[in-house]
C-alpha positions in Angstrom: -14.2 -25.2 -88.8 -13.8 -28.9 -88.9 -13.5 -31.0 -85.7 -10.1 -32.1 -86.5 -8.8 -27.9 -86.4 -11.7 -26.9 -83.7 -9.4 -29.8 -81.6 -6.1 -28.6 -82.2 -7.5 -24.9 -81.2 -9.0 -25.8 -77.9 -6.9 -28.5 -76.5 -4.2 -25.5 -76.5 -6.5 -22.6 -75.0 -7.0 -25.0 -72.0 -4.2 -26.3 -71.8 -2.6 -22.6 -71.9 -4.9 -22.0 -68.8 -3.0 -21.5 -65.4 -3.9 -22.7 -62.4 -5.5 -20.1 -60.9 -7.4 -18.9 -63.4 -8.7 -22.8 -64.1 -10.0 -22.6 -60.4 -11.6 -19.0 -60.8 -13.1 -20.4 -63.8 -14.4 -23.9 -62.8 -15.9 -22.2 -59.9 -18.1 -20.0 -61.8 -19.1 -22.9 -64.0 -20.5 -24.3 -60.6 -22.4 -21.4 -59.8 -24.0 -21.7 -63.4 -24.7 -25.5 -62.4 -26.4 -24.1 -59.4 -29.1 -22.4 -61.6 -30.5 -25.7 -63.2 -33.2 -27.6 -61.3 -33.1 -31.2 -61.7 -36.4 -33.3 -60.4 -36.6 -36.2 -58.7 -36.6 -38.2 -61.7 -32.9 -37.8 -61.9 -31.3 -40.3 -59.3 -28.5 -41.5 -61.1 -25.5 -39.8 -62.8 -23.0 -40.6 -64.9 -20.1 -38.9 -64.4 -15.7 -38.6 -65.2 -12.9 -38.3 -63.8 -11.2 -34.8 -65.1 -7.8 -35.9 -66.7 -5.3 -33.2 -65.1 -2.8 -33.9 -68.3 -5.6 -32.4 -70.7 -6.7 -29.4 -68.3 -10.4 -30.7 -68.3 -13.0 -28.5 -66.2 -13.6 -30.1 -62.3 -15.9 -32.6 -62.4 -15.5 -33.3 -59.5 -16.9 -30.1 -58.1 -19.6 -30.8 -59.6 -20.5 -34.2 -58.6 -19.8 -33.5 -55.3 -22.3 -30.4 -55.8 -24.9 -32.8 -56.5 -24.4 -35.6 -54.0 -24.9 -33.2 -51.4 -27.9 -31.4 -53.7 -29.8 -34.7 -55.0 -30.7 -37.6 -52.2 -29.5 -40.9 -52.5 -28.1 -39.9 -55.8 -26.2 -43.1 -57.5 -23.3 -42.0 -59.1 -21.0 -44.2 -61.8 -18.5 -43.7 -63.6 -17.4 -44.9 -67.4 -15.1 -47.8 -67.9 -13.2 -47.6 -71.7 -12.9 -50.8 -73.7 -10.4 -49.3 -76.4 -10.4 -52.2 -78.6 -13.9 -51.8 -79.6 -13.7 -47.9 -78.4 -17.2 -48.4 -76.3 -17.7 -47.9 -72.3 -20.2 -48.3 -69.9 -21.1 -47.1 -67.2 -19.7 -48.9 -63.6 -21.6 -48.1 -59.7 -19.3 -46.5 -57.6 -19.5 -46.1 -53.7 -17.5 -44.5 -50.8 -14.7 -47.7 -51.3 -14.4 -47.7 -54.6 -10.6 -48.2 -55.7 -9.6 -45.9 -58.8 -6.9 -46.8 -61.3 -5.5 -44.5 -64.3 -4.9 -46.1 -67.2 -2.1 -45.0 -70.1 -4.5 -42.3 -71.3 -4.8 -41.3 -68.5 -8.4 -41.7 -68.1 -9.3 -42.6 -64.4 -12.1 -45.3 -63.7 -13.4 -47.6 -61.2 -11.2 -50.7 -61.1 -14.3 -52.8 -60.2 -18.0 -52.8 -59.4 -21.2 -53.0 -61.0 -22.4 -52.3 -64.5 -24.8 -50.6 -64.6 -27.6 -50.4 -68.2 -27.3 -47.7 -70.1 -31.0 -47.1 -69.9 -30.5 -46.4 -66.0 -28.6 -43.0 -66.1 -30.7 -40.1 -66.0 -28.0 -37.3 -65.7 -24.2 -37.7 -67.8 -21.5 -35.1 -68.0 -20.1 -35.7 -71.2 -16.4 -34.5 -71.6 -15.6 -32.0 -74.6 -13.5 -29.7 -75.8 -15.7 -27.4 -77.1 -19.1 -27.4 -79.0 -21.6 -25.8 -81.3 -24.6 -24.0 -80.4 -26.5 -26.8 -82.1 -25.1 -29.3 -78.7 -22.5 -30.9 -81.0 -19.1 -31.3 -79.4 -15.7 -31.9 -80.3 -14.2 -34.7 -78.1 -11.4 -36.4 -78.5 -12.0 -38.1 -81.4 -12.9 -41.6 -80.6 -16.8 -41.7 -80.3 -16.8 -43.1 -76.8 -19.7 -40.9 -75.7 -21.6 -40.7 -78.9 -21.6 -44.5 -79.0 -22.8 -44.7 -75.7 -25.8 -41.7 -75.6 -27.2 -43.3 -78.4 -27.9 -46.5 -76.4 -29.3 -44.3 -73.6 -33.2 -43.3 -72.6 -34.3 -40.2 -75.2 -35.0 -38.3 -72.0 -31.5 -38.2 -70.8 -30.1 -34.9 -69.3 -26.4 -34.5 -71.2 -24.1 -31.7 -69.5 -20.7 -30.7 -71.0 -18.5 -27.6 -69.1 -16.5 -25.6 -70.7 -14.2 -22.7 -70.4 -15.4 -21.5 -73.8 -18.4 -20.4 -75.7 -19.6 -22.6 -78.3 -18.3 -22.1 -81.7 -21.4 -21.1 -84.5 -21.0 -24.9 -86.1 -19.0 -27.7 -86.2 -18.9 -28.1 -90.0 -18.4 -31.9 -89.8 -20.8 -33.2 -87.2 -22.9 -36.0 -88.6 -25.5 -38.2 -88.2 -23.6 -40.6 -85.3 -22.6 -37.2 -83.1 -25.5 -37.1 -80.3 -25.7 -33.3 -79.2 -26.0 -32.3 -75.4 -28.6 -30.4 -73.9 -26.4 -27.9 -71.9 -23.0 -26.7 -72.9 -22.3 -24.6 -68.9 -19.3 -22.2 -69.0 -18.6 -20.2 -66.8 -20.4 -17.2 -68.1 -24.0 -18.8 -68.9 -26.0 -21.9 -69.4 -26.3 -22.4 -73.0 -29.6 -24.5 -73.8 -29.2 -26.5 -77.0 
C-alpha cells in the first residue's frame, strides 16, 4: 500500500483505541524498551511530546524510563518551523515552559539549540512502518529532513501499537528508515 492509504488506515486503528487498552498497550511497549541496552555513548535524546488528539503511544513513559535508566542523560525536544517544514532539536531542563501550537504539537517555548550532530538517541513519531524501518508519518518530512542531517550512528526508535506492514510501496530515496520499530509484542530490528 501507498503511504497516503497506509495513513488513512492507521490514524483510525489508533485513534479507535480506548483508553484503557492504549495504557495496557503503551505499557508493554515499555517493557520491550526495557530489553534494549544502550552504552554510554548515548547521553543525549531527542524526544516528543505525544499529541493526545492523534492517540500517539506515551513518550513520555519512555523518556522518563530513561532519565532514571541513563546518567546525566540530556534530553530535548523538536521545535517545528512549518514554513520551511524543518525542526531542530531545543535543550530542555526541569523549568522548561511548554506551549501547544495549532497542530497540536507540544514544544519547548525557549532554550537552547542544540546541533543535529549531538543527539545520539531520537524517538521518531509514526504511524506505522515497514519491516525495511520506513515509516509513514504524517506527511510533511519533518523527521526525514532532520535524520538526514544527523551522525550515521544515530539510534532511531519509533513505538507502535502495530506490526510493521511488508512495504511501504512508495518510500523513496529522502525517507530515512529507523532502527527499531517497539510494539508492544516485540522489538523489530530493521
Amino acid at each position: 500500500m501507498t503511504k497516503k492509504e497506509l495513513r488513512t488506515i492507521y490514524k483510525e486503528k489508533r485513534i479507535a483505541l480506548s483508553s484503557k487498552d492504549k495504557l495496557k498497550l503503551d505499557d508493554l511497549m515499555l517493557l520491550q524498551l526495557q530489553q534494549l541496552y544502550f552504552d554510554e555513548d548515548v547521553t543525549t535524546l531527542l524526544t516528543y511530546w505525544p499529541m493526545a488528539n492523534m492517540n500517539e503511544p506515551n513518550t513520555q513513559l519512555f523518556t522518563s524510563y530513561l532519565r532514571h535508566t541513563i546518567p546525566g542523560l540530556r534530553i530535548a525536544y523538536p521545535v517545528a518551523d512549518f514554513a520551511t517544514n524543518t525542526m531542530q532539536a531545543m535543550l530542555i531542563h526541569e523549568d522548561t515552559v511548554y506551549t501547544t501550537g495549532q497542530y497540536g504539537i507540544t514544544q519547548p517555548k525557549e532554550g537552547i539549540l542544540l546541533p543535529a550532530d549531538e543527539i545520539d538517541l531520537v524517538f521518531v513519531p509514526l504511524l506505522i512502518c515497514d519491516k525495511q524501518g520506513y515509516r509513514v508519518g504524517y506527511g510533511k518530512g519533518f523527521y526525514d529532513k532532520y535524520l538526514a542531517q544527523c551522525r550515521q550512528d544515530i539510534i532511531s526508535i519509533g513505538y507502535n501499537y502495530f506490526a510493521p506492514v511488508d512495504k511501504i510501496e512508495d518510500a523513496n530515496e529522502f525517507d530515512v528508515p529507523l532502527n527499531y520499530c517497539i510494539t508492544p509484542d516485540n522489538i523489530y530490528e530493521l
